[in-house]
Legacy VTK file of the C-alpha trace (Angstrom):
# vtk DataFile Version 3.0
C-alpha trace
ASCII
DATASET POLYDATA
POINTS 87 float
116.394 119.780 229.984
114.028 121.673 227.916
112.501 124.197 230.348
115.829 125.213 231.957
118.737 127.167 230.613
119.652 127.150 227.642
116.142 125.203 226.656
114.286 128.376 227.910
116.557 130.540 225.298
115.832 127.942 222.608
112.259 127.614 222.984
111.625 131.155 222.791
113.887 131.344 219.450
116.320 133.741 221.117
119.556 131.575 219.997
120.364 131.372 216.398
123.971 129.582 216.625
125.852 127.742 219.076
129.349 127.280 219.642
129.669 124.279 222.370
132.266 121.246 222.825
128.946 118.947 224.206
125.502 119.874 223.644
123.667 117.326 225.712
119.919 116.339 225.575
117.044 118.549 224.691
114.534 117.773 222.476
113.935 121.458 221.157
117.962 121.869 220.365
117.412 118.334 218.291
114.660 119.690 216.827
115.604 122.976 215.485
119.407 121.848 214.729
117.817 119.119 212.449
115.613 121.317 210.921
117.763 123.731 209.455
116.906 126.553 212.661
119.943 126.556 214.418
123.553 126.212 213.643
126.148 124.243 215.977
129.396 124.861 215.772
131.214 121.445 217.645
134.401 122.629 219.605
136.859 120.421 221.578
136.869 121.437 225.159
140.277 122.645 225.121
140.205 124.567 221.878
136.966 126.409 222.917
138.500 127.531 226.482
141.445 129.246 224.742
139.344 130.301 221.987
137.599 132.251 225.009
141.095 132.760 226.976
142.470 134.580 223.782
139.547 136.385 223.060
139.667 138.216 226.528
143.035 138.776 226.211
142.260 140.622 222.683
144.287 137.838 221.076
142.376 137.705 217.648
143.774 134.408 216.361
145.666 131.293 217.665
146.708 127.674 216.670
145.829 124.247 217.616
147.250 120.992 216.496
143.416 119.172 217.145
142.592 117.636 213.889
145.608 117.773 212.466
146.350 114.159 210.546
142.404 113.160 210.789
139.475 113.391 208.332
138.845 116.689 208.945
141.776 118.286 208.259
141.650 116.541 204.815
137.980 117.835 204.268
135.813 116.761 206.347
133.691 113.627 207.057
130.609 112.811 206.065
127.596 113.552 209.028
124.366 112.485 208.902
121.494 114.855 209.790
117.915 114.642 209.052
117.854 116.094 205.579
120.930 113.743 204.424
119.202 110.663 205.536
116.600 111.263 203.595
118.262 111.397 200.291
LINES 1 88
87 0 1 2 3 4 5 6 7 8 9 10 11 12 13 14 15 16 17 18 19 20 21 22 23 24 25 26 27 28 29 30 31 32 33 34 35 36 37 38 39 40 41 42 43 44 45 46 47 48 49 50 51 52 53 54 55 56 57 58 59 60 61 62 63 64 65 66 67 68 69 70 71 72 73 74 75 76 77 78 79 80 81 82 83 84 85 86
């Protein structure tokens, strides 16, 4: 949805980062995420709702168990974005 929400925001370059457990579809967000314009930080729906929980409650740090055991937690995995699938 390009011309509502968030795609109004994006369009007129007033959103630099993101911090979202599902961004959805919108050719401007795929656009300026792949081109190096905006940054997306991926959170699990659970972890981001505390993560805004704590952060009202002046909490300024909490643990999860999510990743724990997987690649991520050993480094990360490998993600394919434009400029990777190129080289």
């Amino acid at each position: 949805m390009d011309d509502w929400g968030l795609g109004i925001l994006l369009g007129d370059k007033l959103i630099r980062r993101i911090v979202a457990s599902y961004v959805g579809e919108n050719r401007e967000f795929e656009r300026q995420y792949l081109s190096g314009e905006l940054e997306v930080e991926l959170t699990p729906q659970g972890t981001l709702a505390e993560k805004m929980r704590a952060g009202g409650a002046g909490i300024a740090a909490f643990y999860t168990r999510t990743g724990v055991g997987t690649q991520v937690a050993d480094g990360g995995c490998r993600c394919a974005t434009a400029t990777t699938a190129r080289s």
